[in-house]
C-alpha positions as CSV (number, residue, x, y, z in Angstrom):
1,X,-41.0,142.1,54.8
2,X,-39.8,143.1,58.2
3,X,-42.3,145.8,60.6
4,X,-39.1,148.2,60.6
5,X,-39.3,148.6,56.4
6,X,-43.3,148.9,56.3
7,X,-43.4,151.5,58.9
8,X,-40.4,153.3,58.1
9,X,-40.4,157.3,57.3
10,X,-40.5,158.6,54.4
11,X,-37.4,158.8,51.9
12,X,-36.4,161.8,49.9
13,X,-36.5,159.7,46.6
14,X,-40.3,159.1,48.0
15,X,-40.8,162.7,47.1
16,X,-38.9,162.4,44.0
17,X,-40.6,160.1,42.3
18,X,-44.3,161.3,43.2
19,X,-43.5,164.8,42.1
20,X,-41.6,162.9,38.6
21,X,-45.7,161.1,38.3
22,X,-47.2,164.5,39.1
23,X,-44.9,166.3,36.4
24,X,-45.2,163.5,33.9
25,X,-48.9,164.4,34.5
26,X,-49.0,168.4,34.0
27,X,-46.8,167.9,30.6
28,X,-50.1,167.7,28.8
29,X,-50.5,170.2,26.1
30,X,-53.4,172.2,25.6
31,X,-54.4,171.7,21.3
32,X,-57.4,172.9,19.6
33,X,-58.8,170.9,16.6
34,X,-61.7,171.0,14.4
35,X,-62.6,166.7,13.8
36,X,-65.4,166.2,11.3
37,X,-66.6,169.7,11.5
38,X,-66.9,170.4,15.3
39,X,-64.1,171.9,17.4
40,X,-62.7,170.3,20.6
41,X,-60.1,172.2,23.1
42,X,-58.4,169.3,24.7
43,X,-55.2,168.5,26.5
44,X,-53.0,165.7,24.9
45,X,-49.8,164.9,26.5
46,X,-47.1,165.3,23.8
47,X,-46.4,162.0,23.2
48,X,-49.9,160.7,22.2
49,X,-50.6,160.0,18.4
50,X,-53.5,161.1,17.1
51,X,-54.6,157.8,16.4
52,X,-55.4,157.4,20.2
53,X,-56.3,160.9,21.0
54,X,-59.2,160.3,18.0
55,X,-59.6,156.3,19.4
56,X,-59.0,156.8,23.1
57,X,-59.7,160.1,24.4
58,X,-62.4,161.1,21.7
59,X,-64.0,157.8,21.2
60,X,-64.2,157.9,17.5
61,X,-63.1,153.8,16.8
62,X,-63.9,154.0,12.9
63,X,-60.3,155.1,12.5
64,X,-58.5,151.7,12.8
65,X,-55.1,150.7,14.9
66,X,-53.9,148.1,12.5
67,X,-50.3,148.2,12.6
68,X,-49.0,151.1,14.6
69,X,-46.2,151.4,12.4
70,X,-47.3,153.2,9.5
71,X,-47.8,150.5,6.6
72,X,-51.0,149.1,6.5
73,X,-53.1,152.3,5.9
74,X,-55.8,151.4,8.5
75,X,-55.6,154.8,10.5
76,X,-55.8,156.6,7.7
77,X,-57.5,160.3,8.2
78,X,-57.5,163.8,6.4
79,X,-55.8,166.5,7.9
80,X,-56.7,170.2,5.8
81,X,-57.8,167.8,3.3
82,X,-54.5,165.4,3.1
83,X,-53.9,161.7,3.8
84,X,-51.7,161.0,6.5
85,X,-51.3,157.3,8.8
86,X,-52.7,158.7,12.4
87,X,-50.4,156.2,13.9
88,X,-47.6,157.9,13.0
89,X,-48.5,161.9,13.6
90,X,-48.1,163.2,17.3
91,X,-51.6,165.0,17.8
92,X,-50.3,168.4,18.9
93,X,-48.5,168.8,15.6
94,X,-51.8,168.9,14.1
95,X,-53.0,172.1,16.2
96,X,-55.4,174.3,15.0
97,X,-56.3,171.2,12.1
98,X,-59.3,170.3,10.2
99,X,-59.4,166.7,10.6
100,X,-61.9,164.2,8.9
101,X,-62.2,160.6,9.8
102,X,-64.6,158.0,8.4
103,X,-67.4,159.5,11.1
104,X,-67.2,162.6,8.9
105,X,-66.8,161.8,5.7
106,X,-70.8,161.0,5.0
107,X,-72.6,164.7,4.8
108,X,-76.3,165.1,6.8
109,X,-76.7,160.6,6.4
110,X,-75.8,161.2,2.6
111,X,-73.2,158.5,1.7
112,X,-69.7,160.4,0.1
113,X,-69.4,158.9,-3.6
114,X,-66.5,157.1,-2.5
115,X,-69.1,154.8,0.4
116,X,-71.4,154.7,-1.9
117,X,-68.9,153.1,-4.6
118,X,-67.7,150.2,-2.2
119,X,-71.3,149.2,-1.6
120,X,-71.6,149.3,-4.9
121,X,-68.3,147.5,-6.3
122,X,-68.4,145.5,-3.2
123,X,-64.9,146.5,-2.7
124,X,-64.8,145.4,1.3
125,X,-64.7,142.0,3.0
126,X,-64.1,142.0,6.8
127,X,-64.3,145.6,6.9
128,X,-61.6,146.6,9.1
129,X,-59.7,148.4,6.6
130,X,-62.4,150.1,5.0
131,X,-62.1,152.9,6.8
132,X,-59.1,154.3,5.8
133,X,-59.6,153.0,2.6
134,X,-61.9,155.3,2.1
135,X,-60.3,157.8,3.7
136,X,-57.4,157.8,1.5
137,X,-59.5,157.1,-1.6
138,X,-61.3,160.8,-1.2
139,X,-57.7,161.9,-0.3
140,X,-56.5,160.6,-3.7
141,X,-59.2,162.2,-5.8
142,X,-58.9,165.7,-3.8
143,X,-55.4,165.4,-4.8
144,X,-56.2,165.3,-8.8
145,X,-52.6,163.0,-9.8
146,X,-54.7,159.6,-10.6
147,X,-55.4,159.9,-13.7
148,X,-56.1,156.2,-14.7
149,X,-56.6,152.9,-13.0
150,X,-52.5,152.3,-12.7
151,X,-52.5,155.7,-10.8
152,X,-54.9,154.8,-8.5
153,X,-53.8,151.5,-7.6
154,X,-50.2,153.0,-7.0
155,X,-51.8,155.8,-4.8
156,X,-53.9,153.6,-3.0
157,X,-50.6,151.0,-2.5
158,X,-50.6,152.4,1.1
159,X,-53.5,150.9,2.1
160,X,-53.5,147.2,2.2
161,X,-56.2,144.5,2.8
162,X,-55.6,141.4,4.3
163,X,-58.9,140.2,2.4
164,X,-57.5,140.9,-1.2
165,X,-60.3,143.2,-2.6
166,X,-57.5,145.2,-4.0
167,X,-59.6,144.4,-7.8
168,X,-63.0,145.7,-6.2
169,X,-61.3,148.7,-4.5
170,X,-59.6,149.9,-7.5
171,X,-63.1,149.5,-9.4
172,X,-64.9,151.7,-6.8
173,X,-62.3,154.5,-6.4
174,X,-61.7,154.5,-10.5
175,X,-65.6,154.3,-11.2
176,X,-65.9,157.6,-8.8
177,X,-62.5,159.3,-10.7
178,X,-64.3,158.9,-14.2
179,X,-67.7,160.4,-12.8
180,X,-65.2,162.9,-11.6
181,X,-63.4,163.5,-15.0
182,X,-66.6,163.5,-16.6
183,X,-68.6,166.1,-14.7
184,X,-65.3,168.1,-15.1
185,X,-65.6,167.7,-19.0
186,X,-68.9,168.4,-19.1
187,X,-68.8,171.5,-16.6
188,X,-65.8,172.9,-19.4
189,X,-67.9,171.7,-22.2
190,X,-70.6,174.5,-21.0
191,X,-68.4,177.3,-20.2
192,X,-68.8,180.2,-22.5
């Protein structure tokens, strides 16, 4: 590189492109969301998913990045209670959301019905999709449509596992939907 080209002056497309960093900079967006029951003001540039603004920025890893496309389930969290793939959802479309990921889903170190199922059904290998897994599973049984083993295993379909404990999975989810259905019948069986 010649002297004449390190010590020139300053170009006008110099200036350009810092103030192009500095504005790609100021574009973040101020969001407010409540994750696993505590609420955070942050700024999130537009672009970010909330897969990484829960991952990167907020350091809460038990949602998984498997794909980053939307089809293998892995990210999944509840937003106001439904399932969605974090991968695919820009973080300040969710403004003002309750958000629950695995880190919330256990209340004061008592295990949700659904953990406590896939300890029990041993419906995990690896472990890395577990998380959202679960996640969808108490999705699915908020959302009252499975009504038999066929109906979670289609609702479920979402979420795959590279292990195959697709048979243990459906076992835990379908033994907490029947505890479900029969507390239900039982709650109906004592009203007056």
């Amino acid at each position: 590189m010649h002297t004449a080209t390190r010590n020139r002056a300053p170009r006008a497309h110099d200036a350009k492109a810092r103030h192009d960093d500095t504005h790609l900079r100021s574009e973040a967006v101020p969001i407010e969301l409540a994750i696993n029951g505590a609420h955070h003001a942050l700024r999130v540039e537009p672009w970010t998913s909330l897969l990484d603004l829960l991952r990167e920025q907020l350091h809460l890893t038990g949602t998984k990045k498997g794909c980053d496309h939307g089809q293998c389930g892995a990210c999944t969290v509840l937003v106001n209670g439904a399932r969605i793939n974090a991968c695919l959802a820009l973080a300040v479309s969710h403004d003002g959301a309750e958000i629950t990921t695995i880190e919330g889903i256990a209340q004061d170190d008592v295990l949700h019905p659904v953990q406590q199922a896939f300890i029990d059904h041993d419906a995990f290998q690896c472990g890395y999709c577990t998380p959202g897994q679960i996640c969808s599973a108490v999705g699915l049984l908020a959302e009252g449509h499975a009504h038999c083993r066929d109906d979670v295993r289609e609702q479920m379909s979402g979420n795959l596992c590279r292990c195959g404990a697709y048979v243990n999975i459906a076992n835990a989810v379908e033994s907490v939907r029947r505890a479900q259905d029969l507390a239900s019948s039982e709650q109906e069986g004592d009203a007056p």
